[in-house]
MARKOL-68307 format. One line per field, with one value per residue: residue number from 0; residue in one letter; chain; x, y, z of N, C-alpha, C in turn. Coordinates in nm, 3 decimals, padded with zeros to 5 digits. Example, Ala and Ser with C-alpha at 12.3 -4.5 7.8 and 13.67 -1.06 7.14 Angstrom:
<rs>
k (0/1)
r (A/S)
c (A/A)
neast (01.319/01.285)
nnorth (-00.569/-00.225)
nup (00.780/00.708)
caeast (01.230/01.367)
canorth (-00.450/-00.106)
caup (00.780/00.714)
ceast (01.320/01.290)
cnorth (-00.330/00.003)
cup (00.780/00.787)
</rs>
This chain:
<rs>
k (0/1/2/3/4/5/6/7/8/9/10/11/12/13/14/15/16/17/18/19/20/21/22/23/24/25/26/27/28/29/30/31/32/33/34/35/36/37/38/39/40/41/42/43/44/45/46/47/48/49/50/51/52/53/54/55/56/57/58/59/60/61/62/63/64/65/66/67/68/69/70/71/72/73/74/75/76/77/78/79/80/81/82/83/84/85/86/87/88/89/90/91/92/93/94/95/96/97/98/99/100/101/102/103/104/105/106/107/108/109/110/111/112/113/114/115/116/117/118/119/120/121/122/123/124/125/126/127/128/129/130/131/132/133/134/135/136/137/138/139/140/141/142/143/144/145/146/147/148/149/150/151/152/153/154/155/156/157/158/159/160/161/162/163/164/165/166/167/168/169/170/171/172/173/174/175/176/177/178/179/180/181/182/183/184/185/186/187/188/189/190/191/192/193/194/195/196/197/198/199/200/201/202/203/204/205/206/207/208/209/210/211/212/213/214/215/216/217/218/219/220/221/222/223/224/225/226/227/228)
r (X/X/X/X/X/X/X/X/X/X/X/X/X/X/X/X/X/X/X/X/X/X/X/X/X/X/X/X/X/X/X/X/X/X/X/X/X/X/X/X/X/X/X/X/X/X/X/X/X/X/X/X/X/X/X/X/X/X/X/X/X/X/X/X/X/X/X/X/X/X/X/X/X/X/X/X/X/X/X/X/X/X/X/X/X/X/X/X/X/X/X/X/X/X/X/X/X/X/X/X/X/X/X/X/X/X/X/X/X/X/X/X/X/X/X/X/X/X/X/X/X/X/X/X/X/X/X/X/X/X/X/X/X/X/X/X/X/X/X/X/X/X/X/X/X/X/X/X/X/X/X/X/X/X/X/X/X/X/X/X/X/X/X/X/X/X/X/X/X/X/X/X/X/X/X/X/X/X/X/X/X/X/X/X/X/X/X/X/X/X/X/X/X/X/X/X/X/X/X/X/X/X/X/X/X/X/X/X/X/X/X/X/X/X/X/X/X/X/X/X/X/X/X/X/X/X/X/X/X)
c (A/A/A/A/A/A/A/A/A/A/A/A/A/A/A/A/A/A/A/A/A/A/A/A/A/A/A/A/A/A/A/A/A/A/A/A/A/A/A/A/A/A/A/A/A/A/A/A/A/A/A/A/A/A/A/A/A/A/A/A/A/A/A/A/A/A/A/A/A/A/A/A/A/A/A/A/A/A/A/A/A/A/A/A/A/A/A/A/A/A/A/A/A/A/A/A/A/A/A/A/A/A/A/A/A/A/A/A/A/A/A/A/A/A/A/A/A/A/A/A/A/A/A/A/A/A/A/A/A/A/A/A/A/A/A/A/A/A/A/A/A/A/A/A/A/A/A/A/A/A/A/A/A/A/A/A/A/A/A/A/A/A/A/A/A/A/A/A/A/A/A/A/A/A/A/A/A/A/A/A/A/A/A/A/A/A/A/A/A/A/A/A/A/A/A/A/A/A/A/A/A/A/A/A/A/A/A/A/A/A/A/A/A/A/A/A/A/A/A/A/A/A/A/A/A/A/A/A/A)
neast (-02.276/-02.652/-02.923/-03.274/-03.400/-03.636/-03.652/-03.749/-03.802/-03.758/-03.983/-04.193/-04.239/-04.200/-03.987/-03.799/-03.419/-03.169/-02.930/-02.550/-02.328/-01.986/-01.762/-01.629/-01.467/-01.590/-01.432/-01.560/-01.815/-02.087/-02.344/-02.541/-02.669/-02.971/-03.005/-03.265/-03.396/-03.417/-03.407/-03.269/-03.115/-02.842/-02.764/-02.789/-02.577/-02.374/-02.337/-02.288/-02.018/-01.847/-01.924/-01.762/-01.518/-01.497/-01.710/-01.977/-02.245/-02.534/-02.819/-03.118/-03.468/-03.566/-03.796/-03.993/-04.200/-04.328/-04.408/-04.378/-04.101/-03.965/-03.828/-03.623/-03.558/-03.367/-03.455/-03.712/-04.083/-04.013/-03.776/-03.961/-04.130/-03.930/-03.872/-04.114/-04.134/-03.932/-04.017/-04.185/-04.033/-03.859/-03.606/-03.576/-03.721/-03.590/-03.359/-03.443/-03.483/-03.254/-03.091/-03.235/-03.125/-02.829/-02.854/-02.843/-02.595/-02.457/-02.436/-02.231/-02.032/-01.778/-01.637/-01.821/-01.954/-02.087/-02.220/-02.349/-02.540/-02.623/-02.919/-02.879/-02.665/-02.657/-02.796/-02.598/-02.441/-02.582/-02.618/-02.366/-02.394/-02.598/-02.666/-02.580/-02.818/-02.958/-02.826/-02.643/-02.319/-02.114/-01.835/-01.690/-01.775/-01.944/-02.038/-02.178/-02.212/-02.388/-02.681/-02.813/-02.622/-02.535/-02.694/-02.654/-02.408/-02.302/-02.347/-02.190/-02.020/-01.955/-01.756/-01.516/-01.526/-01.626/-01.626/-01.758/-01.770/-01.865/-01.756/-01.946/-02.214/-02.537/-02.693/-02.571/-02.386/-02.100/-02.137/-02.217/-02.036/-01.841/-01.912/-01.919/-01.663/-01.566/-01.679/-01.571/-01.272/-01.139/-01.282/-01.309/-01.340/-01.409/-01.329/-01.487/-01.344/-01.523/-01.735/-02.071/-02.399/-02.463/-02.233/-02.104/-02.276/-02.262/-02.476/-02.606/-02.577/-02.596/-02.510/-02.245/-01.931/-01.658/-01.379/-01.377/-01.535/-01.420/-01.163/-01.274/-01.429/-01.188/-01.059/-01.256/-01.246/-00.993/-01.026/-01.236/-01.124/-00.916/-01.066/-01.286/-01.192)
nnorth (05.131/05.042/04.959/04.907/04.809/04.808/04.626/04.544/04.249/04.026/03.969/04.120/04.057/04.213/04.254/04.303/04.455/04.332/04.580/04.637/04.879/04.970/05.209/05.331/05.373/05.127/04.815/04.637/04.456/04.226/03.988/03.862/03.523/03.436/03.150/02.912/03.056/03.320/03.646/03.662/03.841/03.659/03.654/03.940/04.008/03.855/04.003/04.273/04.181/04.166/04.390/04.559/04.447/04.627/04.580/04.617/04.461/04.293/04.171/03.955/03.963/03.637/03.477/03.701/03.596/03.464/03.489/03.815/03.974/03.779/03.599/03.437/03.177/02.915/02.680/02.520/02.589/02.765/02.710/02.437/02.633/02.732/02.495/02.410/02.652/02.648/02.460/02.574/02.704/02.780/02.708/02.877/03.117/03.210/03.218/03.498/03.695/03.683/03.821/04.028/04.163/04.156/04.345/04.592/04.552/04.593/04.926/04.949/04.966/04.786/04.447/04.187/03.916/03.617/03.490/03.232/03.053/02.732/02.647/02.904/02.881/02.650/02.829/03.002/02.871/02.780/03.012/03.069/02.881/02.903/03.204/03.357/03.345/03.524/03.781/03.793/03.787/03.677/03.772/03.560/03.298/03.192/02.896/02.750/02.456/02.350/02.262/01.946/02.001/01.795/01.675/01.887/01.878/01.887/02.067/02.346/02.588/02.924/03.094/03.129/02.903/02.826/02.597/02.527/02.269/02.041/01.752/01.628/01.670/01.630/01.741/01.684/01.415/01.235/01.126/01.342/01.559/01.414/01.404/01.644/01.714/01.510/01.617/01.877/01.938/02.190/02.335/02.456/02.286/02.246/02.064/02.054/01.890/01.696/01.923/01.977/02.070/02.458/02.540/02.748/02.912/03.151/03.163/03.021/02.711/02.452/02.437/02.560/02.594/02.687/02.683/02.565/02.807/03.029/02.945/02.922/03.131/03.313/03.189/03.250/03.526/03.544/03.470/03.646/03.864/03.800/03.779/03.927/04.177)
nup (-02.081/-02.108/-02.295/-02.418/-02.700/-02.983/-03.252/-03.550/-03.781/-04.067/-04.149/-04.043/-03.764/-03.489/-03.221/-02.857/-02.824/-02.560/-02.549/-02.525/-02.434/-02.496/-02.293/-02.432/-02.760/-02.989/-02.996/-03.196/-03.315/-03.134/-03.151/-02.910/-02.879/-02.653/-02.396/-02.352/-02.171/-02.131/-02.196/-01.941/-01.621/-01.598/-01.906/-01.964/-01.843/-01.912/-02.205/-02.076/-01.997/-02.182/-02.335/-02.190/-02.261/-02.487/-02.699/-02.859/-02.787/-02.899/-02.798/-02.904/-02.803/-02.820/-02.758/-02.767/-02.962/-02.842/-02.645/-02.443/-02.273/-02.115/-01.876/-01.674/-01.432/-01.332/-01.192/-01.062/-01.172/-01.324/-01.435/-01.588/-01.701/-01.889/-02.077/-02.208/-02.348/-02.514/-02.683/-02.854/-03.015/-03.309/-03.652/-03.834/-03.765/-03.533/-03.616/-03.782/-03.612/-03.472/-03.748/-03.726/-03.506/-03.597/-03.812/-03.660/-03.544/-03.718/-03.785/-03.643/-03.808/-03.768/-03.755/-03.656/-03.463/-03.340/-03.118/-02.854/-02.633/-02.518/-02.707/-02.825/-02.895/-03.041/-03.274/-03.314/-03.451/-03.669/-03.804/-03.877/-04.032/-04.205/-04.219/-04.452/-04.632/-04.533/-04.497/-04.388/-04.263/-04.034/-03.899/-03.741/-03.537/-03.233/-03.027/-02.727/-02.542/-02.718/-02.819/-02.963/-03.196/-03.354/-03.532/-03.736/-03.865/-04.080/-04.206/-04.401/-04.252/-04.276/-04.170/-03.967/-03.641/-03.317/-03.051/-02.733/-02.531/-02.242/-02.085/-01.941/-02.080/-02.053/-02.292/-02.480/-02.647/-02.681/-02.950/-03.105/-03.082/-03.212/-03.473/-03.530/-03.564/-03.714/-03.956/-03.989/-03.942/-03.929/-03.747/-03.411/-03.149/-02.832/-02.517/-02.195/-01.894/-01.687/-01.663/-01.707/-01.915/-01.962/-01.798/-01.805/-01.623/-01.374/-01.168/-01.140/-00.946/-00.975/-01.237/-01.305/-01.346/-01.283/-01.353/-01.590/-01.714/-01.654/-01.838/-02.100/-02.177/-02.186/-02.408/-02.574/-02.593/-02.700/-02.964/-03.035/-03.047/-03.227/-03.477/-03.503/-03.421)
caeast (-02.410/-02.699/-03.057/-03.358/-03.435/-03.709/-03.646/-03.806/-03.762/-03.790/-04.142/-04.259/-04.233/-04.105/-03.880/-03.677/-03.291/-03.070/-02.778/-02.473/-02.238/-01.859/-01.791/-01.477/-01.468/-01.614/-01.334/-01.662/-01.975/-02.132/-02.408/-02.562/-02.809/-02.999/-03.032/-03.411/-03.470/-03.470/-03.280/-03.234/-02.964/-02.749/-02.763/-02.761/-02.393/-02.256/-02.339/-02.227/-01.896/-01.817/-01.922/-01.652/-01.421/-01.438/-01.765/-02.107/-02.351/-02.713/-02.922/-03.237/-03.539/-03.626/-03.916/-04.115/-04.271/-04.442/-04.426/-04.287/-04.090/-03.960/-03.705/-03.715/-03.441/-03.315/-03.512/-03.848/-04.136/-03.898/-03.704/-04.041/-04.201/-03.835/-03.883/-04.254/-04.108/-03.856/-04.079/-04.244/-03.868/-03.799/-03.448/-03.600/-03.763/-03.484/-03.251/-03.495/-03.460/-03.080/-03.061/-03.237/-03.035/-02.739/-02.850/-02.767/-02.450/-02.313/-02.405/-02.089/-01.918/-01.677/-01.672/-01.944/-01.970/-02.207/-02.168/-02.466/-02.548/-02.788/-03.014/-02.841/-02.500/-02.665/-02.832/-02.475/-02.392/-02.672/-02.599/-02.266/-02.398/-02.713/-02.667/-02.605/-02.919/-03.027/-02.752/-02.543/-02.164/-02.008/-01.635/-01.668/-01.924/-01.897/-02.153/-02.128/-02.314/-02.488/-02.766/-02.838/-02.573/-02.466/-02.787/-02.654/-02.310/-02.218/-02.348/-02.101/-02.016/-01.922/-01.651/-01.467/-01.637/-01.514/-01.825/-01.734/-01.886/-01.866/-01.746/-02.076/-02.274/-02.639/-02.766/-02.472/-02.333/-01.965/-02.100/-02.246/-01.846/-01.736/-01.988/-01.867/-01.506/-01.532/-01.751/-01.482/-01.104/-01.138/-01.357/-01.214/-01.416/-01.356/-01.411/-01.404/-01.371/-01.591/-01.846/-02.174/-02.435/-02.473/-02.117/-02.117/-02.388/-02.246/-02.587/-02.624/-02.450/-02.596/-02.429/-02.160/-01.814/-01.617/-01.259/-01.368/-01.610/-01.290/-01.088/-01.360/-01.416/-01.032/-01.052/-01.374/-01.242/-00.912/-01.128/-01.298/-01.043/-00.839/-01.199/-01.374/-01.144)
canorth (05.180/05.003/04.999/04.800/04.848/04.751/04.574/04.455/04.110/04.071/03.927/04.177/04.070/04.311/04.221/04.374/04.319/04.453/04.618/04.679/04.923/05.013/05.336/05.402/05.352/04.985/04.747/04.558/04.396/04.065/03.892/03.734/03.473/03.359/03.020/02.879/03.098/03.424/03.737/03.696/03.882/03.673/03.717/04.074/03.993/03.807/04.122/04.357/04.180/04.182/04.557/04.603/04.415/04.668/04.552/04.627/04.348/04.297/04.021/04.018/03.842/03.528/03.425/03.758/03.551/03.388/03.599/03.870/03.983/03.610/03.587/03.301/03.130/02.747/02.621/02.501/02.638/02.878/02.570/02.413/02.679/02.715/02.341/02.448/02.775/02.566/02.358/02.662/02.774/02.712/02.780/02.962/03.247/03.259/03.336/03.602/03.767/03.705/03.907/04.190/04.205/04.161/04.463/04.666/04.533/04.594/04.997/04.983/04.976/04.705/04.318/04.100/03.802/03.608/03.434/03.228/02.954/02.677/02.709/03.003/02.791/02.600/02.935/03.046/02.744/02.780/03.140/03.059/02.793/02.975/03.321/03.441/03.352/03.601/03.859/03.808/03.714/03.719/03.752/03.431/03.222/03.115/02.844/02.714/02.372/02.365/02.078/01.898/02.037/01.655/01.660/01.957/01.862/01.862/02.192/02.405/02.750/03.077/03.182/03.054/02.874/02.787/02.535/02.482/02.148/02.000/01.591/01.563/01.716/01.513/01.711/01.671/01.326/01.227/01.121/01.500/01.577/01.383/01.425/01.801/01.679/01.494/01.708/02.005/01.911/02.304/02.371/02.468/02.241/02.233/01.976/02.042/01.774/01.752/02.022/01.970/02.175/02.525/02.536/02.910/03.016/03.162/03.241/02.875/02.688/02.342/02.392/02.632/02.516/02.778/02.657/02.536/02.895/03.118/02.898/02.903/03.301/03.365/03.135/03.339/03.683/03.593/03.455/03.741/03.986/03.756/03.730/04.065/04.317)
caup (-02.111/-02.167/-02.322/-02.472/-02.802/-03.014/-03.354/-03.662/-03.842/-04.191/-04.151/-03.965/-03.646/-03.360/-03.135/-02.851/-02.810/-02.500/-02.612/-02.388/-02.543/-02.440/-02.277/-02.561/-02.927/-03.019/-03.112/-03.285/-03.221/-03.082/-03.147/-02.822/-02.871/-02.570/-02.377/-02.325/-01.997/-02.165/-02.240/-01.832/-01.574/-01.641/-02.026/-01.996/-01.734/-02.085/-02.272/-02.032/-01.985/-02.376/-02.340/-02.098/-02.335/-02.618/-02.821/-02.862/-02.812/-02.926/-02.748/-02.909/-02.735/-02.939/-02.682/-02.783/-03.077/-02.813/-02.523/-02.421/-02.137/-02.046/-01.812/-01.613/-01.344/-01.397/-01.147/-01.073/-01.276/-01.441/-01.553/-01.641/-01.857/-02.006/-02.153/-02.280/-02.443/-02.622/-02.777/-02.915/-03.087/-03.463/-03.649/-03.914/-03.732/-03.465/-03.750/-03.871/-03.540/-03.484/-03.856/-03.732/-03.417/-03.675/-03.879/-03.529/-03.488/-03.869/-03.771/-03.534/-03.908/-03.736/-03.740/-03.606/-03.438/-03.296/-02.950/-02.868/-02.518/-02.502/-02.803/-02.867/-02.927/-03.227/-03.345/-03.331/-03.573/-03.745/-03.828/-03.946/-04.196/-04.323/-04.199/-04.606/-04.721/-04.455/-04.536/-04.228/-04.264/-03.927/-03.875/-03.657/-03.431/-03.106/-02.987/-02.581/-02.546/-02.855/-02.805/-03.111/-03.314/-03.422/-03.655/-03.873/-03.852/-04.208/-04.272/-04.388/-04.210/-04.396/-04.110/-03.819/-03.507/-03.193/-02.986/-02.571/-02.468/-02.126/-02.100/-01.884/-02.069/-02.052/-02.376/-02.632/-02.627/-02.796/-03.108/-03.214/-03.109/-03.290/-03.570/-03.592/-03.574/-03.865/-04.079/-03.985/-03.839/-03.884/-03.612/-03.319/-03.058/-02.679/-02.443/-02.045/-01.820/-01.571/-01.698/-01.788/-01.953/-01.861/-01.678/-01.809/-01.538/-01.261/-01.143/-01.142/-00.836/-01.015/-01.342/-01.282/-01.325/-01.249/-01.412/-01.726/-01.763/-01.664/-01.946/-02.245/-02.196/-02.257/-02.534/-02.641/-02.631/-02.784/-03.098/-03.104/-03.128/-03.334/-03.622/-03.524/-03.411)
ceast (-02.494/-02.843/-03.152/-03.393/-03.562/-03.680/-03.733/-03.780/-03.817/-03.918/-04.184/-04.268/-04.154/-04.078/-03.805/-03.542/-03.235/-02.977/-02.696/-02.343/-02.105/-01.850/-01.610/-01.560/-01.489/-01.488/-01.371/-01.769/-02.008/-02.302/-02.481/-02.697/-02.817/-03.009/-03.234/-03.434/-03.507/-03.364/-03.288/-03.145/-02.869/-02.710/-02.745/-02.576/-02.351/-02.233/-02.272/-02.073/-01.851/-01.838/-01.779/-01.507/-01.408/-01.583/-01.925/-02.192/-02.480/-02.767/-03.085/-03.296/-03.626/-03.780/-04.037/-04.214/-04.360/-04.490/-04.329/-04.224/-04.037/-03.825/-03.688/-03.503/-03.455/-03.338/-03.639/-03.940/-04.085/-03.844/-03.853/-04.105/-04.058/-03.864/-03.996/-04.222/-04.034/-03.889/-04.130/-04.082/-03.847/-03.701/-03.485/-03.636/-03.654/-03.409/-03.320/-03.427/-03.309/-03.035/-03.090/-03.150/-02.884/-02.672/-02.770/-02.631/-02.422/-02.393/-02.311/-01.974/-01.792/-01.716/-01.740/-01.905/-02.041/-02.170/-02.349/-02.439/-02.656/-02.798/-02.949/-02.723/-02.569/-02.715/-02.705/-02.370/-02.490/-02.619/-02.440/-02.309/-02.495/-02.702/-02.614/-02.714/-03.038/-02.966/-02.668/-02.436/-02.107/-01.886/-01.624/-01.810/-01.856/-02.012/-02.104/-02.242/-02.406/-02.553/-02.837/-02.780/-02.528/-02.539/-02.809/-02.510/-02.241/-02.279/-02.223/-02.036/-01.981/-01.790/-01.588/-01.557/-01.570/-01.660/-01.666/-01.855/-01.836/-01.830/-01.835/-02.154/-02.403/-02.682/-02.661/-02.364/-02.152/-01.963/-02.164/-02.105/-01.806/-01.782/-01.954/-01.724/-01.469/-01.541/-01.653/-01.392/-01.127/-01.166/-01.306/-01.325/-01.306/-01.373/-01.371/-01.484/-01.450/-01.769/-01.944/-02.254/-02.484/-02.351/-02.078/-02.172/-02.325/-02.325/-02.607/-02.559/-02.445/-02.560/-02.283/-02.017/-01.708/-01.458/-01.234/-01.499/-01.460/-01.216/-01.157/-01.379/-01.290/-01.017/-01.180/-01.298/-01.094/-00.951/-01.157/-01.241/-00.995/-00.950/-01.253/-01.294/-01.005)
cnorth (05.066/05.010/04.873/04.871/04.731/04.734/04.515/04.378/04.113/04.021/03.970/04.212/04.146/04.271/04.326/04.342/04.429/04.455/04.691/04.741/04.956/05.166/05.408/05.396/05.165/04.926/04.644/04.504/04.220/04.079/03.805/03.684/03.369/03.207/03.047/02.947/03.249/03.556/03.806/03.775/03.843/03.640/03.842/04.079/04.022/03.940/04.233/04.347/04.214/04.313/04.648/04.551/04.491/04.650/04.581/04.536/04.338/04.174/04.018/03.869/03.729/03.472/03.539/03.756/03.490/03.449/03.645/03.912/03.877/03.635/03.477/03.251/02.966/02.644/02.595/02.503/02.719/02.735/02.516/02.485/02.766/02.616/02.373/02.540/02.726/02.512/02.437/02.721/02.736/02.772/02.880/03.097/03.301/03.311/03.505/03.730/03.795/03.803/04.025/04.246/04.224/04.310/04.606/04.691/04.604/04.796/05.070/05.019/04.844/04.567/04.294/03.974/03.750/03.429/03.391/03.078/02.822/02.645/02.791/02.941/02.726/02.697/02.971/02.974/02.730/02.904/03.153/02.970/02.821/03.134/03.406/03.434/03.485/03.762/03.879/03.698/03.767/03.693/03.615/03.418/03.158/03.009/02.758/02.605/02.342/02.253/02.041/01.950/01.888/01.628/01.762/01.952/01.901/01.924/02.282/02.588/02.806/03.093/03.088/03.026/02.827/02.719/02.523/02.378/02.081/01.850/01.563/01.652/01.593/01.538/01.706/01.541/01.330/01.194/01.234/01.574/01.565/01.409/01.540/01.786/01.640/01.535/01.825/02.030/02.080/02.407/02.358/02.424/02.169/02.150/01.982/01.990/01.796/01.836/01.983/02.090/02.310/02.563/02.696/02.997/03.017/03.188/03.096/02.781/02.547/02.288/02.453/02.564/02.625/02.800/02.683/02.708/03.010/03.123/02.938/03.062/03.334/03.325/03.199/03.441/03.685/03.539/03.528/03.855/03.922/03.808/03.867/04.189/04.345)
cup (-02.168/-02.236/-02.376/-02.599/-02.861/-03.206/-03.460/-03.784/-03.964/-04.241/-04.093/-03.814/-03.555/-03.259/-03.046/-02.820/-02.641/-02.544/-02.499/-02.536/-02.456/-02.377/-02.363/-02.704/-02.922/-03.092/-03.213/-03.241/-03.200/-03.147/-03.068/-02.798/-02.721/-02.536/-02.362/-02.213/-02.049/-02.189/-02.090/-01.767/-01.624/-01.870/-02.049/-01.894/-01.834/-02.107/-02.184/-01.966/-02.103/-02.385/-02.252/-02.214/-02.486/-02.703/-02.758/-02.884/-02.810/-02.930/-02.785/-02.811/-02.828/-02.843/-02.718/-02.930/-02.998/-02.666/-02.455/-02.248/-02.057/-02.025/-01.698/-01.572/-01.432/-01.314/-01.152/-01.181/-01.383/-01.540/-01.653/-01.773/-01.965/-02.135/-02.249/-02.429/-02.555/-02.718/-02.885/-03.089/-03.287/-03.486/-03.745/-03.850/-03.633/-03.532/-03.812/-03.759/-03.483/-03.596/-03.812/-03.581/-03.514/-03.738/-03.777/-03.524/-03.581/-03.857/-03.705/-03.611/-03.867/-03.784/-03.652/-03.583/-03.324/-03.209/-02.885/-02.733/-02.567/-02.651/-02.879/-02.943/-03.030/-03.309/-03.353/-03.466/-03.697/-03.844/-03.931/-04.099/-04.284/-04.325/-04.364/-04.610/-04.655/-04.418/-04.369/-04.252/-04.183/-03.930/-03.804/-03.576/-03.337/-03.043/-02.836/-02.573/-02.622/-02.887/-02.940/-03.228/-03.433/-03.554/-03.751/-03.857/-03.982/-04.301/-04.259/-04.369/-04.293/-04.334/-04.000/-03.686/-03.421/-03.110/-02.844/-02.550/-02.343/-02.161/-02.014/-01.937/-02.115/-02.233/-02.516/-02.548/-02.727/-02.888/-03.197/-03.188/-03.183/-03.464/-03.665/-03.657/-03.671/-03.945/-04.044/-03.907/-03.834/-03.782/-03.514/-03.168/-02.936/-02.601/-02.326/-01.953/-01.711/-01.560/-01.766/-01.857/-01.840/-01.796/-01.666/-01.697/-01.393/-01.148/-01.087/-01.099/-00.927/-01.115/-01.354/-01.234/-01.349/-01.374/-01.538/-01.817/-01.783/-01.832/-02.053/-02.260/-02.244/-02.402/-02.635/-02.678/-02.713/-02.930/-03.133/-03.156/-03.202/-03.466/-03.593/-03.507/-03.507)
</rs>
């Protein structure tokens, strides 16, 4: 089952998220923050695989601070007024709106955790290392390509994290790897060969790496039951 809901952020702003729910008893909830294209198909897939796996996930739309309705492919102009929209993005208000998607989740009564691509993948890191001051303590974080995480490296999370990074990827080089690596042997960071950014999108013949997406999902969902369920 799924639906659109409409949310409100603790500054007011309204937001909506999709939510994909299980058709049993929730074995807990997600968290899924979008890449730069939008809370697209395949964003609502993610969510509706993770719904199939037991958990209730709430994707809110972080683009309807600047407009709503944005869904947008990974080509062309789509790609283009992705890049634009981005620019528009801050971490502060994304967090606001990740919280009130949050608030959602923590009515499932279960564990939370928060599974995030792109953008979404350092909001996912983000969330772990500020997400108190915003009353959100997830059971774990998952972040997939997380571009420019190297320049908050040695912030320190609340919970367990698990990052997937590609050895081609163009926008995370090996010294924000290694950056994490040092600031937290704890961190459970991935690296698959071959894969650049994006390798998640099966939607997406030009980033889509089929092997290393299979692999990093298993290694997702047994995280998540291990930390949320």
């Amino acid at each position: 089952m799924s639906e659109w809901l409409k949310l409100e952020a603790a500054d007011g702003h309204e937001l909506s998220a999709y939510v994909a729910r299980p058709s049993g008893e929730a074995i807990g909830a997600l968290v899924l923050v979008q890449e730069i294209f939008g809370v697209n198909a395949h964003i609502r897939s993610v969510a509706d695989g993770y719904a199939k796996d037991g958990f209730v996930v709430v994707a809110p739309a972080l683009f309807d601070r600047y407009e709503r309705g944005v869904e947008l492919k990974y080509e062309g102009e789509d790609a283009k007024k992705a890049g634009e929209l981005w620019k528009k993005l801050r971490h502060d208000t994304a967090l606001l709106d990740i919280a009130a998607a949050y608030e959602v989740a923590k009515t499932t009564d279960k564990g939370i955790g928060v599974l995030g691509f792109c953008f979404g993948g350092l909001m996912s890191w983000l969330t772990a290392t500020r997400g108190e001051t915003l009353k959100m303590q997830p059971s774990c974080c998952v972040g997939y390509y997380p571009g420019g995480i190297g320049q908050f490296a040695k912030e320190e999370p609340s919970c367990p994290v698990m990052l997937h990074i590609g050895s081609a990827d163009s926008h995370i080089g090996s010294d924000q790897i290694e950056a994490v690596r040092a600031a937290h042997p704890e961190v459970e960071v991935f690296v698959y060969d071959g894969a650049g950014h994006g390798f998640n999108r099966d939607v997406d013949p030009n980033s889509y790496n089929p092997k290393s997406a299979v692999l990093a999902r298993k290694r997702t969902l047994d995280f998540l039951k291990t930390h949320v369920a």
